[in-house]
C-alpha positions in Angstrom: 17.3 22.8 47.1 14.7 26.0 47.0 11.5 25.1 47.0 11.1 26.7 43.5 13.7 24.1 42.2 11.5 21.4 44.5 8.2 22.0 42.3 10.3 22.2 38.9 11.9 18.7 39.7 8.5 17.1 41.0 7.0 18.3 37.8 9.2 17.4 35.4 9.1 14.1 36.9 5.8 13.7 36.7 5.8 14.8 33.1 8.1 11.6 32.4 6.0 9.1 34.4 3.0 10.3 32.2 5.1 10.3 29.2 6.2 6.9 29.8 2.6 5.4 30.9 0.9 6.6 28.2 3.7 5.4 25.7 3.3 2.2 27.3 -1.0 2.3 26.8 -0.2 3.5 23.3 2.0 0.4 22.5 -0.6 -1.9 24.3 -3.6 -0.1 21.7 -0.9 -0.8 18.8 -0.3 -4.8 19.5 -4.4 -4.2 19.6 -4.2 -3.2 16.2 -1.7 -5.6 15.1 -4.1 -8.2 16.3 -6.9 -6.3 13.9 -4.1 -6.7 11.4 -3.9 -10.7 11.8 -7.5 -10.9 11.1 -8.2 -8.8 8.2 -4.9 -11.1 7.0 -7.5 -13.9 5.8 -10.3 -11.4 4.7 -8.4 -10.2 1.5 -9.9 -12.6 -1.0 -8.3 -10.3 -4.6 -5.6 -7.9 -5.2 -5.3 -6.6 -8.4 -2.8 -4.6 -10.0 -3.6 -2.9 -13.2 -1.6 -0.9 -15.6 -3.6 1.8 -17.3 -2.4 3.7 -19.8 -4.0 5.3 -23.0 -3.5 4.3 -26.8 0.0 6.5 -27.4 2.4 6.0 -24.7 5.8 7.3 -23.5 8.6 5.3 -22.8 7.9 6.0 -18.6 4.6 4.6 -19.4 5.8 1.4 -20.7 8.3 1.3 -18.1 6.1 1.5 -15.3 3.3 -1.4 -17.0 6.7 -3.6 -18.0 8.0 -3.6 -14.8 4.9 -4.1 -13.0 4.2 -7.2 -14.9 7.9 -8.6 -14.5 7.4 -8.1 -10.7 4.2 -9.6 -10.4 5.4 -12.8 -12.4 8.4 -13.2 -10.9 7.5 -12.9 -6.8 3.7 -13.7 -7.4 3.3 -16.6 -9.6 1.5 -18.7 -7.6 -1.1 -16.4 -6.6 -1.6 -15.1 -9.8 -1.7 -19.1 -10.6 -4.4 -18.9 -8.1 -6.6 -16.1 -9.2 -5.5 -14.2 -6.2 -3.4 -11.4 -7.5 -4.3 -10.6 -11.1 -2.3 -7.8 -13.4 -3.9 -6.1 -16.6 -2.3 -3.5 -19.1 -5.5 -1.4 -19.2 -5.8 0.8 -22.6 -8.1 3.7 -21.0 -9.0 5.3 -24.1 -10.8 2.2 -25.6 -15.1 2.6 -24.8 -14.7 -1.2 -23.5 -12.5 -0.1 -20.9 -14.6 3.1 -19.6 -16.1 1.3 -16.7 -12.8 0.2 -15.2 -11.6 3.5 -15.5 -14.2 4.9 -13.6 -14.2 2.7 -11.5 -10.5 3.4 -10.3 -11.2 6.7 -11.5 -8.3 6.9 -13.7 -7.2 10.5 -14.7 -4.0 9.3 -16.4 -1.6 6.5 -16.7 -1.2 5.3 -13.6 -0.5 2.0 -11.7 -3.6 0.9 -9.4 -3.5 -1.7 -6.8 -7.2 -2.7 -6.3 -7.9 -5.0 -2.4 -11.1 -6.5 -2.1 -11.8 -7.7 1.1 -14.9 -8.2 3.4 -15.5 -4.6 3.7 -15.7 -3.9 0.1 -13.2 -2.8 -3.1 -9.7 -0.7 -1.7 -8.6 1.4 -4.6 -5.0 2.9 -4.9 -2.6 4.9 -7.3 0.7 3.6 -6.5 2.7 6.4 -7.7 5.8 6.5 -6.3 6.7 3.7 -9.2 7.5 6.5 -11.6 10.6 7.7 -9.6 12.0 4.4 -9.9 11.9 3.3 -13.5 15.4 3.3 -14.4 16.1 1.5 -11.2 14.4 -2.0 -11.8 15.6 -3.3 -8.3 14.3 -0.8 -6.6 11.2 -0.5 -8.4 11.0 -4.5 -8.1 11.4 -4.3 -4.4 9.3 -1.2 -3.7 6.0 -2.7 -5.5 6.7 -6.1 -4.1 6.4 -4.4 -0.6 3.3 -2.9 -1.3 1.8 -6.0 -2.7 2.7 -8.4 -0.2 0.9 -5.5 2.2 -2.0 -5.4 0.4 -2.2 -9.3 0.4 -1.8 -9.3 4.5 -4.8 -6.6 4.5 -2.1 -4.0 5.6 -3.3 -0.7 4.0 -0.6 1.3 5.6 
């Protein structure tokens, strides 16, 4: 082997031992963070999901409050039974419901997901629901993913 060829294998394998040590102190950080994750898992104390929408609505819009509901009855009864997860259809235009509105700073209708927690209130526009109205499995599945999530303290 030429001397050139030497160095160029030397470094190279010394780029992979670095590449492989620091993936290896990278998945040590992340268990780190997993164990963050198992302790924020008994901080969430509410998670709300709230419907707004204004005082004429479009068949989406209904969609998207309708099948938000359904989910949330039908995979989280018994924290709803315990005041844990809440839902609310939220009419934004009405003057009683301003403050909410602000609050999650509600532009349009839009499905929120609000996580309060020992370090405060987590809003979140979960918009992705739209694309999956006229799949109600799908749309079932995807917002029962993010729920359960939200109720481990998983804001990922």
């Amino acid at each position: 082997m030429t001397d050139m060829r030497k160095k160029f294998v030397c470094a190279f394998l010394l780029v992979v031992v670095v590449l492989l040590i620091s993936g290896f102190a990278y998945k040590q950080a992340d268990s780190g963070r997993s164990e963050e994750h198992s302790n924020r898992i008994s901080s969430v104390q509410k998670v709300e999901i709230l419907h707004f929408h204004g005082t004429r609505t479009c068949d989406s819009c209904i969609a998207v409050g309708d099948l938000a509901e359904e989910t949330v009855n039908t995979y989280f009864s018994r924290e709803m039974e315990s005041g844990k997860v809440t839902f609310s259809h939220i009419n934004a235009d009405l003057p009683e419901n301003r403050e909410i509105a602000i609050k999650y700073d509600v532009k349009s209708p839009s499905l929120w997901i609000g996580v309060y927690d020992e370090n405060g209130f987590h809003p979140e526009e979960i918009t992705n629901v739209w694309y999956k109205i006229n799949n109600k499995n799908d749309y079932m599945s995807y917002l029962k993913g993010i729920i359960e999530k939200r109720l481990a303290g998983d804001f990922s």
